[in-house]
C-alpha positions as CSV (number, residue, x, y, z in Angstrom):
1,X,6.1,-13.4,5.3
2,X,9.5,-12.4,3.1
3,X,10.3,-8.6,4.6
4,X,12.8,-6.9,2.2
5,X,14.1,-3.4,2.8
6,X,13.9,-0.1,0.9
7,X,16.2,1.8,1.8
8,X,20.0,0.5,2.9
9,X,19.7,2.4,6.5
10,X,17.0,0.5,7.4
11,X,18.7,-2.8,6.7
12,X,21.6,-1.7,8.6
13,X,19.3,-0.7,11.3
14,X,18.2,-4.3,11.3
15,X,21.0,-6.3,11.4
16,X,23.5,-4.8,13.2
17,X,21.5,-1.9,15.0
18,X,23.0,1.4,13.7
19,X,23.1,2.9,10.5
20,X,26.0,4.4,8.9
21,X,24.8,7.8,7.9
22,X,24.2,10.6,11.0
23,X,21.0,11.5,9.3
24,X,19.4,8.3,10.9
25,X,20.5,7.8,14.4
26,X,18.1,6.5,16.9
27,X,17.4,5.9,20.6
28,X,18.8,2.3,21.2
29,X,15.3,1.6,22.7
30,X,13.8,2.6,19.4
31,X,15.9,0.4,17.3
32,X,15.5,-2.3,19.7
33,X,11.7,-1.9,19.1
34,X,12.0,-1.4,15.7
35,X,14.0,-5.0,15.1
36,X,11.4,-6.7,17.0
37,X,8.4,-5.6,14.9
38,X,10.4,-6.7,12.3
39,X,10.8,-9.6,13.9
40,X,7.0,-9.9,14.3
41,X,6.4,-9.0,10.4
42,X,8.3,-12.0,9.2
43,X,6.7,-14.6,11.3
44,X,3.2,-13.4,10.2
45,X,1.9,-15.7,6.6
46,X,-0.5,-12.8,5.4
47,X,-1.4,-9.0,6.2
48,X,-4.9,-10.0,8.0
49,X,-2.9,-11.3,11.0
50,X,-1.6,-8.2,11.7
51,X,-5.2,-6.8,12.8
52,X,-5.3,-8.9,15.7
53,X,-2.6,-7.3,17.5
54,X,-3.9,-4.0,18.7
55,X,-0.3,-3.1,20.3
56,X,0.9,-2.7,16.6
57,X,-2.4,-0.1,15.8
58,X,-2.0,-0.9,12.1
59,X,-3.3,1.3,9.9
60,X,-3.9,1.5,6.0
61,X,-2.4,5.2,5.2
62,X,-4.1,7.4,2.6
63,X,-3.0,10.7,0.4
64,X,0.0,10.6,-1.2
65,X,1.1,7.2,1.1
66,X,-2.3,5.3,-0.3
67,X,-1.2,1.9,-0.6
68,X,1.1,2.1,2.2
69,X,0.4,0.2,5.9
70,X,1.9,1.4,9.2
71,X,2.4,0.1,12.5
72,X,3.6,1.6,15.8
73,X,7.2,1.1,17.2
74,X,6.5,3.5,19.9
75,X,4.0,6.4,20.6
76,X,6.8,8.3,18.9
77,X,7.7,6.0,15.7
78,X,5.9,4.2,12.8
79,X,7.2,2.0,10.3
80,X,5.8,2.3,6.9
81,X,5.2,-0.8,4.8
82,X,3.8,-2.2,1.5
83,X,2.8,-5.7,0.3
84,X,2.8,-7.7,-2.5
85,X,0.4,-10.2,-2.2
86,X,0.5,-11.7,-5.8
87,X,2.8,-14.6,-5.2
88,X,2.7,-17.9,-2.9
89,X,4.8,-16.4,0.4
90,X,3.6,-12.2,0.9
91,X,6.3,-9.7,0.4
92,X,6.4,-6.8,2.6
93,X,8.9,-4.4,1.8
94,X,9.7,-1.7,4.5
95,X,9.6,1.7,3.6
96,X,10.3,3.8,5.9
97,X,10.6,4.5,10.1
98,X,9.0,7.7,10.7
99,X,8.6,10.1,13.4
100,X,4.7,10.9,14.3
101,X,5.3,14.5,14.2
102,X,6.6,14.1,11.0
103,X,3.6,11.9,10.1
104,X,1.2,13.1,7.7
105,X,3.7,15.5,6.1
């Protein structure tokens, strides 16, 4: 699967672990769990082989996310996603890296 990002702090928070504003500083365990689902999200060919995994509890979000997917990074942290499934390869842009508390606001 192609994974693009959103937003530029969660690129940065990709590739070189840190991003550059204060407003989205993490844990380095988080970010380190966070590149690694990543990781896990590009090597998958289509959004059915992400039920499977139960470690990543995805989940289809509703409201004013409808249309979005989630999966865990932590007990603490989701990542928000969407897919476009109209083409050959899947594109899953990520959205967003959320704190549960935070969750359904």
């Amino acid at each position: 699967m192609i994974v693009i990002f959103e937003k530029e702090y969660l690129k940065e928070l990709y590739e070189s672990g840190k991003a550059s504003d204060k407003k989205h500083r993490f844990q380095p365990s988080i970010v380190k769990r966070f590149k690694n689902r990543i990781d896990y999200l590009k090597s998958v060919l289509r959004k059915e082989d992400l039920y499977p995994i139960k470690s990543l509890h995805v989940e289809a979000l509703t409201g004013n996310k409808k249309g979005l997917f989630s999966i865990k990074v932590n007990d603490q942290y989701r990542i928000e996603f969407s897919i476009s499934e109209n083409m050959e390869q899947p594109i899953l842009t990520v959205c967003n890296i959320v704190e549960l508390s935070n969750h359904y606001d």
